[in-house]
LOSE-900957 format. One record per residue (C-alpha): z, x, y. Coordinates in steps of 0.02 Angstrom, whole numbers, plus 32768, in hexadecimal, padded with zeros to 4 digits. Each point is the difference from the previous one (the first is absolute). Layout:
// residues N
ZXY/...
This chain:
// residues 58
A4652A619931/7FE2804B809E/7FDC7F75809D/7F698018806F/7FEA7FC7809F/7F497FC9804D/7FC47FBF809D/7FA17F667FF1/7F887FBA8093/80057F3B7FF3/7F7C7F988077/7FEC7F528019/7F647FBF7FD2/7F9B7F788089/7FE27F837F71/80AE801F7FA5/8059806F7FA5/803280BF8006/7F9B809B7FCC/806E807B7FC4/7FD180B77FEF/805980AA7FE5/7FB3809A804B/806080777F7D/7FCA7F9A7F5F/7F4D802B800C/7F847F567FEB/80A77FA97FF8/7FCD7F5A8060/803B7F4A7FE0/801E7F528056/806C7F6E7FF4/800B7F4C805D/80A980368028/803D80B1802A/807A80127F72/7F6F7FCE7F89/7F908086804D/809680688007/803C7FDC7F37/7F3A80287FD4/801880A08047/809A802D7F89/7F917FD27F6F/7F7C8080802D/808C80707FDA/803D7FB77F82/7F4780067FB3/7FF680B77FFD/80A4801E7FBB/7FC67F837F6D/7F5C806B7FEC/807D80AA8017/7F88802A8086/803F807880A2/80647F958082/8000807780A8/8095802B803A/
């Protein structure tokens, strides 16, 4: 399986929490009260489209 690598913008939110986005995975937003939450959300975005064998950008 071949590994990709994507940059991922993580903010801190004024009332708590991270939003997590990544520019490459097109309407690929998420959030998280702690940034590996809102950074583990974003691995199952991909791990979404593999399950529904749709196209994961390279």
């Amino acid at each position: 399986m071949k590994e990709l690598t994507y940059t991922i913008i993580l903010e801190k939110e004024e009332g708590g929490g991270y939003h997590a986005f990544c520019p490459t995975l097109k309407g690929c937003h998420s959030q998280g009260d702690t940034y590996e939450e809102a950074l583990a959300n974003i691995k199952l975005y991909l791990e979404s489209l593999k399950a529904h064998n749709e196209e994961i950008p390279v």
